[in-house]
VEXMIRO-558254 format. One record per residue (C-alpha): residue in one letter; chain; x, y, z. Coordinates in Angstrom, 3 decimals, padded with zeros to 6 digits. Example, Ala and Ser with C-alpha at 12.3 -4.5 7.8 and 13.67 -1.06 7.14 Angstrom:
<site a, A, <012.300, -004.500, 007.800>> <site s, A, <013.670, -001.060, 007.140>> 
This chain:
<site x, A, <000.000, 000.000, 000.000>> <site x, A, <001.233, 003.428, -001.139>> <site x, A, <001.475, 006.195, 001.416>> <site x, A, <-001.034, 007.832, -000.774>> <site x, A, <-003.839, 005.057, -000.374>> <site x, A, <-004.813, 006.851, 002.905>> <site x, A, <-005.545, 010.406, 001.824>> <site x, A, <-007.410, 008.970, -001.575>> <site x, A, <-009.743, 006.690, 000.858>> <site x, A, <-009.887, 009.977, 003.233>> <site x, A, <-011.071, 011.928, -000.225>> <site x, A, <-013.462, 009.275, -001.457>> <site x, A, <-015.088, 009.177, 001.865>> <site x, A, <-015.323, 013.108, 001.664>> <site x, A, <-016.559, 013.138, -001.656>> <site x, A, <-019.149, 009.784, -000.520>> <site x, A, <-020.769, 011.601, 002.321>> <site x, A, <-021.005, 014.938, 000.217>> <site x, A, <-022.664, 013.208, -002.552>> <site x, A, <-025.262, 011.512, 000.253>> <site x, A, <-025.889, 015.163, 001.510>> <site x, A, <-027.006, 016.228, -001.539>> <site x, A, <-028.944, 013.298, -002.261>> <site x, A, <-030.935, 013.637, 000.981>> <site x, A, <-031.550, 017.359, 000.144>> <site x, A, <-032.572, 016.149, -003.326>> <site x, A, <-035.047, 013.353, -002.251>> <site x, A, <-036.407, 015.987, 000.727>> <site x, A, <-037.649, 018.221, -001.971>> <site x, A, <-038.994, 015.467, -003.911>> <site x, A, <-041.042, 014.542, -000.942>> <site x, A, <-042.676, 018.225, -001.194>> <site x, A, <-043.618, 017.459, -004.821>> <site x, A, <-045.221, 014.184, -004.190>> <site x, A, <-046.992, 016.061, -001.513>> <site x, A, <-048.441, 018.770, -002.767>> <site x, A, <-049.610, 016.722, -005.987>> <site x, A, <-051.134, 014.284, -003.381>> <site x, A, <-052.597, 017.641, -001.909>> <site x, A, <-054.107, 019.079, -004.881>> <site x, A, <-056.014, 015.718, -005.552>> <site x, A, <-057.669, 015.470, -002.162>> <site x, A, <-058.699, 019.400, -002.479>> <site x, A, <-059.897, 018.764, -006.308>> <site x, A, <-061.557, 015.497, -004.945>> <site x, A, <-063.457, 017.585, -001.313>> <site x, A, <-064.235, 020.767, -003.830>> <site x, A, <-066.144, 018.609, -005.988>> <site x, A, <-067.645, 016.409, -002.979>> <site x, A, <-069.051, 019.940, -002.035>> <site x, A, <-070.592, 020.878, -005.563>> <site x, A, <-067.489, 023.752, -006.044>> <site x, A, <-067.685, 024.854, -009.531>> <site x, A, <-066.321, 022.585, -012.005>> <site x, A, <-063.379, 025.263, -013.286>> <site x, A, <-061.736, 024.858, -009.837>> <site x, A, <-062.028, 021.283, -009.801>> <site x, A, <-060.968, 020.828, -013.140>> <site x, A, <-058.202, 023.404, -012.513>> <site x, A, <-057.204, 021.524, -009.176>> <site x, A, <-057.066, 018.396, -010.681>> <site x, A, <-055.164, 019.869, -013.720>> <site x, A, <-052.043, 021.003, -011.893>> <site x, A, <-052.044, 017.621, -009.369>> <site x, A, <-051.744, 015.757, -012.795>> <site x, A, <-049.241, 018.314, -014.220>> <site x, A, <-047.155, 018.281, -010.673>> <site x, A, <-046.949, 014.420, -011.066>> <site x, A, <-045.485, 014.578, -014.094>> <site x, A, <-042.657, 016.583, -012.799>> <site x, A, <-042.625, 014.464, -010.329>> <site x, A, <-041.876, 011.304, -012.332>> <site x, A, <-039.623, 013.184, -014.759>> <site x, A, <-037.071, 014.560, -011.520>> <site x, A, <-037.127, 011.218, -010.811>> <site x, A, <-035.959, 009.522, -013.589>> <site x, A, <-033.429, 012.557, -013.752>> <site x, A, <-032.067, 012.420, -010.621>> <site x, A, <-032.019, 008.209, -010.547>> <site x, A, <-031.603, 007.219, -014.202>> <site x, A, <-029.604, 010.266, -015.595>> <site x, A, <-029.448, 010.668, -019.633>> <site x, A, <-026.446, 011.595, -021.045>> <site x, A, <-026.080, 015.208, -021.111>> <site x, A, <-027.229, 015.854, -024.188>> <site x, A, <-030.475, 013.514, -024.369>> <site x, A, <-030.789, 015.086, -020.965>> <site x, A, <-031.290, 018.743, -022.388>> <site x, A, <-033.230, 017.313, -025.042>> <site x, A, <-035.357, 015.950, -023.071>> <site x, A, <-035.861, 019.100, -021.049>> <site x, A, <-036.818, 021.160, -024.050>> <site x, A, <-039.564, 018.544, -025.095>> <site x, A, <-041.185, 018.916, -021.594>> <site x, A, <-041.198, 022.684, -021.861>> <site x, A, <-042.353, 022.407, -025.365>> <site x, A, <-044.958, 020.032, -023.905>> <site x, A, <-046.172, 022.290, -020.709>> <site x, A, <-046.042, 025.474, -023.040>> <site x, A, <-048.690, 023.469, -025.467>> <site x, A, <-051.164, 022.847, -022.618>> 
């Protein structure tokens, strides 16, 4: 072993729990996407349980199926990245996508 093994398994631990750090951040934010698309659907699904007017429910029910999209597409990002070009590729078809609807 090299007197040098030591400080590279000293950086790769660094660079290890950095990487988890991020990761947790990462998956914390995903958490508030999952939950506010869960939220939207329970609101569309009591505003139309109360006879609300179809545009909100509609509109509700709209953005939870919009925000689970996003959802599912960070996901597969953040998991199962695309090289980066088919990555930015990808990105402009969803923004081509959201601007059509």
């Amino acid at each position: 072993m090299s007197a040098c093994a030591p400080k590279v398994i000293q950086v790769k631990a660094t660079e290890q729990a950095r990487e988890e750090a991020q990761f947790r951040k990462v998956e914390g934010a995903m958490l508030h996407v999952e939950d506010a698309a869960r939220r939207l659907a329970e609101v569309a699904g009591e505003l139309k349980q109360e006879g609300a007017p179809a545009h909100l429910v509609a509109a509700l029910e709209t953005a939870a199926g919009a925000v689970r999209a996003d959802h599912k597409r960070l996901m597969k990002s953040v998991y199962w990245p695309a090289p980066d070009d088919a990555q930015q590729e990808l990105a402009a078809e969803c923004d081509q996508q959201r601007l059509a609807s």
